[in-house]
DSSP file (Angstrom, degrees, kcal/mol; ACC not computed):
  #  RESIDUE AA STRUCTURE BP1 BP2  ACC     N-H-->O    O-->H-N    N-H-->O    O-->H-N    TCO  KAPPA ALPHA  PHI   PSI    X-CA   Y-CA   Z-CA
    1    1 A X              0   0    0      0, 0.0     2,-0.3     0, 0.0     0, 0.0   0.000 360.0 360.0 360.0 112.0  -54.0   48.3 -129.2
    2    2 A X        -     0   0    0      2,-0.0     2,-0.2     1,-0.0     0, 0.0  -0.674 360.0-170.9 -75.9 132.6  -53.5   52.1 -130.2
    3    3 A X        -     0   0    0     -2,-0.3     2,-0.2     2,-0.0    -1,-0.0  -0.756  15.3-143.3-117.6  93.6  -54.2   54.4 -128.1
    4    4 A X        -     0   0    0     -2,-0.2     2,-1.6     1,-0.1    35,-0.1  -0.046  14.5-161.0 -53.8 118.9  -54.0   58.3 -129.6
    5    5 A X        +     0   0    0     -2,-0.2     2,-0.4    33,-0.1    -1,-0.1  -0.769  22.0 170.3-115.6 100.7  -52.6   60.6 -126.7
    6    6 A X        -     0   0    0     -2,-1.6    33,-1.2    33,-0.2     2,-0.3  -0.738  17.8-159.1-115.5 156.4  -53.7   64.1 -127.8
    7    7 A X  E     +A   38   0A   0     13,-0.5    13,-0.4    -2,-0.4     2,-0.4  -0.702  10.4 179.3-123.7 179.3  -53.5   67.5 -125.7
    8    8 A X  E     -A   37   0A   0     29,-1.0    29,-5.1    -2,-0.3     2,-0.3  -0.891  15.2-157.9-173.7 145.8  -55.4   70.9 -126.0
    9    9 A X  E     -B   18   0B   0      9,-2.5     9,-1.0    -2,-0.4     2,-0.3  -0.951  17.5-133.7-140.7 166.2  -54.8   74.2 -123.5
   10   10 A X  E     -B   17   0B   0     25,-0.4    25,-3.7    -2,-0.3     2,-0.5  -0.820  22.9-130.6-116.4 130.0  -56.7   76.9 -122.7
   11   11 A X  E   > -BC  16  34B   0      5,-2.0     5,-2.1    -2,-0.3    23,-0.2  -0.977  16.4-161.7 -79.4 106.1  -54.5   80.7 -122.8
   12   12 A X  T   5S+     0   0    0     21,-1.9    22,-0.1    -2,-0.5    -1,-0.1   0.555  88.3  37.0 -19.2 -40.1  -55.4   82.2 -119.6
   13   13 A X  T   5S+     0   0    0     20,-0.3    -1,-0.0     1,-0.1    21,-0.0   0.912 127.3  36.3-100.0 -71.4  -54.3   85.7 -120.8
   14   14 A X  T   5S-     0   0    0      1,-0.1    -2,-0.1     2,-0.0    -1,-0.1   0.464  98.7-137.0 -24.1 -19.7  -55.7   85.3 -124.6
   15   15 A X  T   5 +     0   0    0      1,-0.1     2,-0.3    -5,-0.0    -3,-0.2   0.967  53.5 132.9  35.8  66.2  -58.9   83.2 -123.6
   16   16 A X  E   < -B   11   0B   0     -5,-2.1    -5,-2.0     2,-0.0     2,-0.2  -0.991  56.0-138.4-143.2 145.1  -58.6   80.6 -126.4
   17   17 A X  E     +B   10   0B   0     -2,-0.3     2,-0.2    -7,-0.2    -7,-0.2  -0.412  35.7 171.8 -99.0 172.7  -58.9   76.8 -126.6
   18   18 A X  E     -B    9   0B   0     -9,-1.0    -9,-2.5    -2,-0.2     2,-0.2  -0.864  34.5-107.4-176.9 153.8  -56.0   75.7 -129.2
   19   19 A X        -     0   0    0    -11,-0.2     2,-0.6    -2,-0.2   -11,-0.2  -0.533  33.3-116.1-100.4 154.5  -54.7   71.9 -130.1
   20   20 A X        -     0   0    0    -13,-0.4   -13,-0.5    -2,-0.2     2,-0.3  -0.942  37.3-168.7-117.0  98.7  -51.1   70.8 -128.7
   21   21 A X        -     0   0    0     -2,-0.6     3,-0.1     1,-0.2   -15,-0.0  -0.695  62.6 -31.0 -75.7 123.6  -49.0   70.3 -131.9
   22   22 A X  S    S+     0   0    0     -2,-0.3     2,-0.3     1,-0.1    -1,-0.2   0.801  85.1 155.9  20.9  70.1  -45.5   68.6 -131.7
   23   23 A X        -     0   0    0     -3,-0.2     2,-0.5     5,-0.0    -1,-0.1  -0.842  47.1-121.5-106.3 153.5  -45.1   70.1 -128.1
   24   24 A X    >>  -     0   0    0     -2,-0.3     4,-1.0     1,-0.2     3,-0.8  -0.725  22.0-114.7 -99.4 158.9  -42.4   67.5 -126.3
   25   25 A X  G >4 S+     0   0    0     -2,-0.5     3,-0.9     1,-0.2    -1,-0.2   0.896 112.2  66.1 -60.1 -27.3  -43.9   66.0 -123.2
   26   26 A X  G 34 S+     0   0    0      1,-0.3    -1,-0.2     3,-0.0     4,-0.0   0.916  98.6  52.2 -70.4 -15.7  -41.4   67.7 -121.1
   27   27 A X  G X> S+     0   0    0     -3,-0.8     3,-1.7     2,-0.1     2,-0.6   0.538  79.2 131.5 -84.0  -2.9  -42.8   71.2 -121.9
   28   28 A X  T << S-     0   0    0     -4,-1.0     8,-0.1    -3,-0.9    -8,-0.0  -0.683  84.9  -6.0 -46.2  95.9  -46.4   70.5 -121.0
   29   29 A X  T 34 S+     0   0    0     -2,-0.6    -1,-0.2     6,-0.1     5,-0.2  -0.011  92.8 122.2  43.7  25.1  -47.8   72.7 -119.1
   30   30 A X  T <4  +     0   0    0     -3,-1.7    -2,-0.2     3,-0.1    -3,-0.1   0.887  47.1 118.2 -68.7 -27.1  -44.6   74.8 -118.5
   31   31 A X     <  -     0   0    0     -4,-0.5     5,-0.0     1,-0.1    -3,-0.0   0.240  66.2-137.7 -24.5 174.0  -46.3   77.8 -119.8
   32   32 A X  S    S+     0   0    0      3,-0.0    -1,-0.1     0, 0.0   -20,-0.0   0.719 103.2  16.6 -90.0 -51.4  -46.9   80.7 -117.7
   33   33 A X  S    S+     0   0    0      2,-0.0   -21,-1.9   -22,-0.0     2,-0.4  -0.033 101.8  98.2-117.6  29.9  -50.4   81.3 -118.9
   34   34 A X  B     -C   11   0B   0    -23,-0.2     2,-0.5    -5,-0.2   -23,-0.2  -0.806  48.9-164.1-117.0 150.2  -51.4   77.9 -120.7
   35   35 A X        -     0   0    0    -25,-3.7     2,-0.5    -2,-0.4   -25,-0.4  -0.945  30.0-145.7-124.5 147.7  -53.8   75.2 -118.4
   36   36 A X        -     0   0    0     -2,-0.5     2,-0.3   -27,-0.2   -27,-0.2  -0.960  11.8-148.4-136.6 145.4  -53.2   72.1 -120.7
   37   37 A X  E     -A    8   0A   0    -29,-5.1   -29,-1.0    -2,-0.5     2,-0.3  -0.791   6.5-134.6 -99.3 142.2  -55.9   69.2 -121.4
   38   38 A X  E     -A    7   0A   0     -2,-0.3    14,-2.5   -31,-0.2     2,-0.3  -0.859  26.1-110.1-107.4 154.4  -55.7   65.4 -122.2
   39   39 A X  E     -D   51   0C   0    -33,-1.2    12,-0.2    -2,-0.3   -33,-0.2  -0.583  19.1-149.5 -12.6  89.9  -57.4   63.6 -124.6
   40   40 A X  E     -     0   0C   0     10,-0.9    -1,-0.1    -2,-0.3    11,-0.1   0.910  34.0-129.3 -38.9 -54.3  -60.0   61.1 -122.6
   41   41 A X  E    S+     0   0C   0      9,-0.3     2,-0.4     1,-0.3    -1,-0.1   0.360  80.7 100.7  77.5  32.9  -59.6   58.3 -125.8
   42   42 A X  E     -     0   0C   0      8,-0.3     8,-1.9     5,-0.0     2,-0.4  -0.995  63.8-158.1-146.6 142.5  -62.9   58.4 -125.8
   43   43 A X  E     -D   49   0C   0     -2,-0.4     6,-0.2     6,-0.2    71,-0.0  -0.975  20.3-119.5-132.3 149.4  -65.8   60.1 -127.9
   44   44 A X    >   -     0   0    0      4,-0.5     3,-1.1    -2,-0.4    70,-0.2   0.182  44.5 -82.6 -84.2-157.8  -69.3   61.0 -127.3
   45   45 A X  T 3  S+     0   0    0     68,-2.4    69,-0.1     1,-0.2    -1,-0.1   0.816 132.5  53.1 -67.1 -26.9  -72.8   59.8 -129.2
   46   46 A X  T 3  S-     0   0    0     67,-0.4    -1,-0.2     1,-0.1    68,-0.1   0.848 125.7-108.5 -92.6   0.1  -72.2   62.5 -132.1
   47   47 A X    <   +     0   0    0     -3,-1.1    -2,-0.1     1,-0.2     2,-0.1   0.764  67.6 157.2 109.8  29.2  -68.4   60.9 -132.5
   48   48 A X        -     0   0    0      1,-0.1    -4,-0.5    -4,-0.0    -1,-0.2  -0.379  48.0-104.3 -96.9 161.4  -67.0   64.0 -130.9
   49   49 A X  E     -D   43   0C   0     -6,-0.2     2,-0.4    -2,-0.1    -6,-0.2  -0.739  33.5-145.3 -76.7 141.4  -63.2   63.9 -128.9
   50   50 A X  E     +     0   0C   0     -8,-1.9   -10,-0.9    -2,-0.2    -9,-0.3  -0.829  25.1 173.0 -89.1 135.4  -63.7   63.9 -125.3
   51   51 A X  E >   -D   39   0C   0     -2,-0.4     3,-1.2   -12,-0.2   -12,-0.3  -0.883  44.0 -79.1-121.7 175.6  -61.0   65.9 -123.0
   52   52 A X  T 3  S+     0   0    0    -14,-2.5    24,-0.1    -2,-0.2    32,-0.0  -0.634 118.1  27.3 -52.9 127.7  -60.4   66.9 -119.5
   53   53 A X  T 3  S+     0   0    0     22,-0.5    66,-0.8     1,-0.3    -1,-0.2  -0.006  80.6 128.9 112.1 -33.4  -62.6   69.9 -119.0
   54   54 A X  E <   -E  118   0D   0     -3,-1.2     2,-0.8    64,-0.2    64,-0.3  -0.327  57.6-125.7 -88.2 159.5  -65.3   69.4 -121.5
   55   55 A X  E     -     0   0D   0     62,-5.5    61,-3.3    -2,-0.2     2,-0.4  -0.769  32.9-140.9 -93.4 122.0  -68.9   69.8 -119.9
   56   56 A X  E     -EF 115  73D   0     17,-3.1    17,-2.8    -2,-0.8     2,-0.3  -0.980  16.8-157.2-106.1 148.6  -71.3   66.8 -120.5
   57   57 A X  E     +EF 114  72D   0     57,-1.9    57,-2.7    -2,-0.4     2,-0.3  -0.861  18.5 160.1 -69.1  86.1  -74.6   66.0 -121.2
   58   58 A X  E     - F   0  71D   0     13,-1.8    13,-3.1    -2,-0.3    55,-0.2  -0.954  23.0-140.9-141.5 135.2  -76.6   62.9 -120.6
   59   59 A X        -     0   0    0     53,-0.5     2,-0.1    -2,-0.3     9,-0.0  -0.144  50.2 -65.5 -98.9-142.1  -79.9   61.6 -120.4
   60   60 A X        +     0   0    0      7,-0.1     2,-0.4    10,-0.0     9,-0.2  -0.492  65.6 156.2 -87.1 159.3  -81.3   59.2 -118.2
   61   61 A X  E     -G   68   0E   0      7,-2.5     7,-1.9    -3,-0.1     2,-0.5  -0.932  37.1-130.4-162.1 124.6  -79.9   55.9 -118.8
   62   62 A X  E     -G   67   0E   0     -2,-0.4     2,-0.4     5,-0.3     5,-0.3  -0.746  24.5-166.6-106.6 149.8  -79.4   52.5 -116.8
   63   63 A X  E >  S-G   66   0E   0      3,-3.1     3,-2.4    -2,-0.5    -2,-0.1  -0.974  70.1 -10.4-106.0 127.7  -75.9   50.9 -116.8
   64   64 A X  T 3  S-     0   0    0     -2,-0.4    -1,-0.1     1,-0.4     3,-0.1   0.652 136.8 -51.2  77.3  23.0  -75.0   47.4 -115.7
   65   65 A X  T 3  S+     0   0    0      1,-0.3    -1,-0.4     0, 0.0     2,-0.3   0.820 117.1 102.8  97.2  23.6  -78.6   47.5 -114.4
   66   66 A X  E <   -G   63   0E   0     -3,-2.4    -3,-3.1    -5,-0.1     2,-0.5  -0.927  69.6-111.8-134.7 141.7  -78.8   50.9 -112.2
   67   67 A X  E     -G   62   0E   0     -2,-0.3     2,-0.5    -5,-0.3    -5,-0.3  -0.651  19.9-150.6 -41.5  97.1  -80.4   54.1 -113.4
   68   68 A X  E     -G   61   0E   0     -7,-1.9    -7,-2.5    -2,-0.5     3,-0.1  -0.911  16.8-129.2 -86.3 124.0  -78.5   56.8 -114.1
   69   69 A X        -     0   0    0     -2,-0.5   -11,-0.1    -9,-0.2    -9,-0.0  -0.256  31.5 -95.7-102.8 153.1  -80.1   60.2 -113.6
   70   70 A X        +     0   0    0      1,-0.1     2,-0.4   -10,-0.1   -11,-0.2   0.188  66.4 139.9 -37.5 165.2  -80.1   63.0 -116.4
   71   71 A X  E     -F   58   0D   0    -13,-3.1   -13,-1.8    -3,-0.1     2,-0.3  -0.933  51.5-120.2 172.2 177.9  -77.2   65.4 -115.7
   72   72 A X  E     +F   57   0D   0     -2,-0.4   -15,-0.2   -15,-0.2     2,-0.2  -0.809  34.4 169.9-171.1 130.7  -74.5   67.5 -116.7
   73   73 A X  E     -F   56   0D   0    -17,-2.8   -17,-3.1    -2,-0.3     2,-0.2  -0.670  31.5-122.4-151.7 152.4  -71.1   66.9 -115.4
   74   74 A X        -     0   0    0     13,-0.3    13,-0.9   -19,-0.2     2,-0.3  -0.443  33.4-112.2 -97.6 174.4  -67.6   68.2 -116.1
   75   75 A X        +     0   0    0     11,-0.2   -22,-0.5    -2,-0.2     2,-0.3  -0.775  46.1 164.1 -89.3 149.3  -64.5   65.5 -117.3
   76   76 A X        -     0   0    0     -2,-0.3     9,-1.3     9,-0.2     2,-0.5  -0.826  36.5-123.8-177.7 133.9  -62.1   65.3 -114.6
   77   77 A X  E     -H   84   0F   0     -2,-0.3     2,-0.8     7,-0.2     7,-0.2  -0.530  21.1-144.1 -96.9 155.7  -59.3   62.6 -114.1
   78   78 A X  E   > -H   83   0F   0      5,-1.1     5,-0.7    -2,-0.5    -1,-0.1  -0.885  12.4-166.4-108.2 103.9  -59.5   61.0 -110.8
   79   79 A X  T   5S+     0   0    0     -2,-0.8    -1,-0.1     2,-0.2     5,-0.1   0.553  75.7  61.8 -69.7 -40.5  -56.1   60.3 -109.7
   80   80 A X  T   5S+     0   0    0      1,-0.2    -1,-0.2     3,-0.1    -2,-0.0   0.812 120.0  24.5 -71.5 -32.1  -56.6   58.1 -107.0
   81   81 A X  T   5S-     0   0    0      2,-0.3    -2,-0.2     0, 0.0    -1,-0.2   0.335 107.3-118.4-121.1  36.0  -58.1   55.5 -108.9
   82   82 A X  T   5S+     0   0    0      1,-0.1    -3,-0.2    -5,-0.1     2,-0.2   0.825  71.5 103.1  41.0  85.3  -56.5   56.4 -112.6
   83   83 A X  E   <S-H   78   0F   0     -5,-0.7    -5,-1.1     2,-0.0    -2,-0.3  -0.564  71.8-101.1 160.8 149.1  -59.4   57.1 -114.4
   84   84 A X  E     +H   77   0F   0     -7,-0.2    22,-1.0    -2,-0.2     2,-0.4  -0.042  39.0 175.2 -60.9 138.3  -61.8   59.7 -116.0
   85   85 A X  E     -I  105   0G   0     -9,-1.3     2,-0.3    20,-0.2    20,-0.2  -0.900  36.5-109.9-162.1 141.3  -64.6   60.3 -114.3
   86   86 A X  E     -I  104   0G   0     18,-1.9    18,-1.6    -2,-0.4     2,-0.7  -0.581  34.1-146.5 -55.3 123.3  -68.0   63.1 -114.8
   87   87 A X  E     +I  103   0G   0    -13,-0.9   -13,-0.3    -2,-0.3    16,-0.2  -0.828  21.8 178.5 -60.3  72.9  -67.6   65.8 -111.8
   88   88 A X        +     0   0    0     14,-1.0     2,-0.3    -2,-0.7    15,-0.2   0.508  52.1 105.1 -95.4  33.9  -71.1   66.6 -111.0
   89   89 A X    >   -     0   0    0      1,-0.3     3,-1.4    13,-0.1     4,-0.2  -0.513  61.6-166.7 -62.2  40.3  -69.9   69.1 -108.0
   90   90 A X  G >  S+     0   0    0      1,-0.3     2,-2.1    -2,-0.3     3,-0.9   0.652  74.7  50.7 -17.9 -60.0  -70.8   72.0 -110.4
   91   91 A X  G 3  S+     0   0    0      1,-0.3    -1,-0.3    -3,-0.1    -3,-0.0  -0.328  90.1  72.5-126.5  49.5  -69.1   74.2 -108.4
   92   92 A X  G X   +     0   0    0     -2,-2.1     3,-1.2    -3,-1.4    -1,-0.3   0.080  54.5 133.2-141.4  23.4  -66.2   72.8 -108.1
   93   93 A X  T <  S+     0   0    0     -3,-0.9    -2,-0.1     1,-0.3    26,-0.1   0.767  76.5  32.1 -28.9 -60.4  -65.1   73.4 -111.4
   94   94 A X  T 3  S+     0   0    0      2,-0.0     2,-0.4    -3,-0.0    -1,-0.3  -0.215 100.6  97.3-124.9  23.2  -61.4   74.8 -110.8
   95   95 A X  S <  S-     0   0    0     -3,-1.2     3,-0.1     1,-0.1    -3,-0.0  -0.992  83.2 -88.9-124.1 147.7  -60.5   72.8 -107.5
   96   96 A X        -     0   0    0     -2,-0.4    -1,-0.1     1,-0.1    -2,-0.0   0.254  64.6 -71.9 -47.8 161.7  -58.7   69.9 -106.9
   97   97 A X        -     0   0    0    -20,-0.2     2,-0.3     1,-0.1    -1,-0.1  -0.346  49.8-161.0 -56.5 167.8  -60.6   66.4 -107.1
   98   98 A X    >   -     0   0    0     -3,-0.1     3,-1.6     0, 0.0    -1,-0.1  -0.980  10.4-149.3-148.4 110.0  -62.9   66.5 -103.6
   99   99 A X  T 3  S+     0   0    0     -2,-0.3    -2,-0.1     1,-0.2     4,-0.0   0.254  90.4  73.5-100.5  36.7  -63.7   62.8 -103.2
  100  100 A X  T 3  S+     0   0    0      2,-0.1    -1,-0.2   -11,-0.0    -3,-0.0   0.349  78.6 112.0-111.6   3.7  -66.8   64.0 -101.6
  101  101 A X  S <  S-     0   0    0     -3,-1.6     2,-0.6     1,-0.1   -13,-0.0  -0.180  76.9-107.6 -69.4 170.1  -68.1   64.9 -104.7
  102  102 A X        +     0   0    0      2,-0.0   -14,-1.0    -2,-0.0     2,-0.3  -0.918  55.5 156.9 -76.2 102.3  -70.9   63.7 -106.7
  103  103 A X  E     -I   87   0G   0     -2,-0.6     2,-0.3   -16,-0.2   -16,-0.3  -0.955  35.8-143.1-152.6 147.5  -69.4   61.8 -109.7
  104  104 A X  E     -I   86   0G   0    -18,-1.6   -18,-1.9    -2,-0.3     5,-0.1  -0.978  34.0-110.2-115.6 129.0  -70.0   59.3 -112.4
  105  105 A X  E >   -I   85   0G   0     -2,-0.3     3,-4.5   -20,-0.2     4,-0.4  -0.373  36.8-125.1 -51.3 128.2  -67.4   56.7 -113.9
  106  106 A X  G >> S+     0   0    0    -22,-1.0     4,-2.3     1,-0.3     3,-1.4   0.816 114.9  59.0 -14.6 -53.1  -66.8   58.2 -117.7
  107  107 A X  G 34 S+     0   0    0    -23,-0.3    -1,-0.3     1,-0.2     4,-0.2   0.571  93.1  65.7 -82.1  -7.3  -67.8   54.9 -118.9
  108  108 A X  G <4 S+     0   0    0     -3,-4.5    -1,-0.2     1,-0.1    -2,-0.2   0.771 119.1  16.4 -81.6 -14.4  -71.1   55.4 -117.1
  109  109 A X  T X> S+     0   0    0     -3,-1.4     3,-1.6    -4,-0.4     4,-1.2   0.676  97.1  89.6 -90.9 -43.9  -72.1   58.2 -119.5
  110  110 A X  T 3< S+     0   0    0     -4,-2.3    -3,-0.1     1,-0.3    -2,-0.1   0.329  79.4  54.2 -96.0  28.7  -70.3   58.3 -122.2
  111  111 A X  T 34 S+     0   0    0     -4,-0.2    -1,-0.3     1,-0.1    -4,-0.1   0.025 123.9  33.7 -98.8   6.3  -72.2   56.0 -124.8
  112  112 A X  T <4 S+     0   0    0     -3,-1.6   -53,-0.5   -51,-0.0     2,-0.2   0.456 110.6  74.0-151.8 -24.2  -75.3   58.0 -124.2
  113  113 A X     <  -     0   0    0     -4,-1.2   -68,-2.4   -55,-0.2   -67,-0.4  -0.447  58.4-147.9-103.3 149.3  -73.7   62.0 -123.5
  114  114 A X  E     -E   57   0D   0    -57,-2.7   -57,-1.9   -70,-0.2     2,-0.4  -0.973  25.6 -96.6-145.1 175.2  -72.3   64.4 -125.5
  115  115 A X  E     +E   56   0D   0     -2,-0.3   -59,-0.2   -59,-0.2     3,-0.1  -0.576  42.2 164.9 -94.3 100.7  -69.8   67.2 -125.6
  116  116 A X  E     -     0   0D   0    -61,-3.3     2,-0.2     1,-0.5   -60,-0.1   0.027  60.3 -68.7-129.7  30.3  -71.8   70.6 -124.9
  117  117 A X  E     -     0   0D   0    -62,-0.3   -62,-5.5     8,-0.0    -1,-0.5  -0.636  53.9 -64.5 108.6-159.6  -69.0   72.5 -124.2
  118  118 A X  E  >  -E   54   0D   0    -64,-0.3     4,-1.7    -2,-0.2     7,-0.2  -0.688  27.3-129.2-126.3 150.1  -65.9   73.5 -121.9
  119  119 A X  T  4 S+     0   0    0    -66,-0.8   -65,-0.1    -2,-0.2   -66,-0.0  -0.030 109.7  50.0 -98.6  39.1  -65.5   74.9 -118.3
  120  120 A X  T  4 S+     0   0    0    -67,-0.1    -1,-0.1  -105,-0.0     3,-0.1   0.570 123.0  24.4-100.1 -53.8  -63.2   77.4 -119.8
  121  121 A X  T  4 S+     0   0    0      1,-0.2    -2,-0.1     2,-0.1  -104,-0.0   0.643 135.9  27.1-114.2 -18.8  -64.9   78.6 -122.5
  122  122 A X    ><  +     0   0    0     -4,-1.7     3,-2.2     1,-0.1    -1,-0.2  -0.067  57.3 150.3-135.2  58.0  -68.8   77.9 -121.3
  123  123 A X  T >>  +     0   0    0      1,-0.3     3,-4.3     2,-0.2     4,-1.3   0.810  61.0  83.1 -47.6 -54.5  -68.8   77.9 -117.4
  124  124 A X  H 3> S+     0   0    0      1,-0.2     4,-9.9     2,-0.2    -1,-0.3   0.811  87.5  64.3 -12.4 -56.5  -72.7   79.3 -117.8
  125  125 A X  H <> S+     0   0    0     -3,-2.2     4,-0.8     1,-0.3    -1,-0.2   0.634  99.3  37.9 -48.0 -37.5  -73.3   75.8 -118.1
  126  126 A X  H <> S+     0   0    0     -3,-4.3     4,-2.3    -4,-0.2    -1,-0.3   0.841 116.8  53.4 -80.0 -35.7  -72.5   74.4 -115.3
  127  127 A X  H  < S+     0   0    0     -4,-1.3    -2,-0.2     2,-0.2    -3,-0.2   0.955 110.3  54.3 -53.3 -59.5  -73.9   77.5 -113.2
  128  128 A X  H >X S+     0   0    0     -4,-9.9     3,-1.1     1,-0.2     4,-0.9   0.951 108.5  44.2 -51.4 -43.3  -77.1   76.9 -115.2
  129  129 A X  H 3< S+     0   0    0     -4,-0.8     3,-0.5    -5,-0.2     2,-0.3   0.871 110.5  51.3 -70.5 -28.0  -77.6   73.3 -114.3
  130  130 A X  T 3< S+     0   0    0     -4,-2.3    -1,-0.2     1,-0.2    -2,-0.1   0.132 109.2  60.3 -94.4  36.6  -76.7   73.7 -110.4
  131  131 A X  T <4        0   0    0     -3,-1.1    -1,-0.2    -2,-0.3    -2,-0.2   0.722 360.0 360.0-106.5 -52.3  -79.6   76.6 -110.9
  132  132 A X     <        0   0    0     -4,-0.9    -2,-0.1    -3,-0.5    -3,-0.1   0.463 360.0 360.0 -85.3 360.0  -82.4   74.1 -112.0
C-alpha cells in the first residue's frame, strides 16, 4: 500500500497557502512565519486533497447505521487517538485539540463532504455556520 505524504503551509506574514516541494522533513515547520499542513490521504466527493485545516461540508448522512447531522467542521489531527477527525468547535479554530469538543471521525464525513475552504484563508466560514 502507497501512501502519498504531502505538505502545504500557510505564510503568516505574506497570507498565502503554497505546496511543500522537496522540503526535508527536518525543516518542517522551522520557519519563523510558515504554519505547515499534512496531507489527510484522503479526498472529498468532487476528488479534491483533503489537509489539516481545510473547512468541510457535509450533508446529512447515516454511517454504520447512525445519522449524522448536516455540518461544517474543520480537519484537525487528533493526537491522542492518531487520527483525523472534523472539529465542529467552530471557535476553536487556532487552539490546541479540546477533547471536549464536538467532533466527527474523518471517515464519518468524508465520502459525502467536500472541501469549501481553509481556516486560514476562509475563517468567515466557520463564523458563519456557528451564526446559523
Amino acid at each position: 500500500m502507497n501512501r502519498e505524504i504531502k505538505f502545504r503551509a500557510w505564510d503568516t506574514e505574506q497570507e498565502s497557502m503554497y505546496p511543500l516541494i522537496s522540503v526535508p522533513v527536518s525543516e518542517l515547520g522551522k520557519r519563523k512565519n510558515e504554519i505547515v499542513m499534512q496531507f489527510t490521504g484522503l479526498k472529498d466527493k468532487n476528488g479534491k486533497d483533503v489537509y489539516e485545516g481545510d473547512i468541510l461540508k457535509w450533508p446529512v448522512d447515516v454511517v454504520e447505521d447512525r445519522q449524522i447531522d448536516a455540518g461544517t467542521g474543520f480537519v484537525k489531527f487528533h493526537p491522542k487517538y492518531g487520527r483525523w477527525d472534523i472539529n465542529c468547535a467552530l471557535y476553536q479554530a487556532h487552539k490546541p485539540y479540546d477533547e471536549q469538543s464536538t467532533f466527527h471521525t474523518i471517515n464519518d464525513v468524508i465520502y459525502s463532504g467536500e472541501v469549501i475552504g481553509n481556516i486560514f484563508e476562509n475563517p468567515e466560514l466557520l463564523t458563519a455556520e456557528k451564526e446559523k
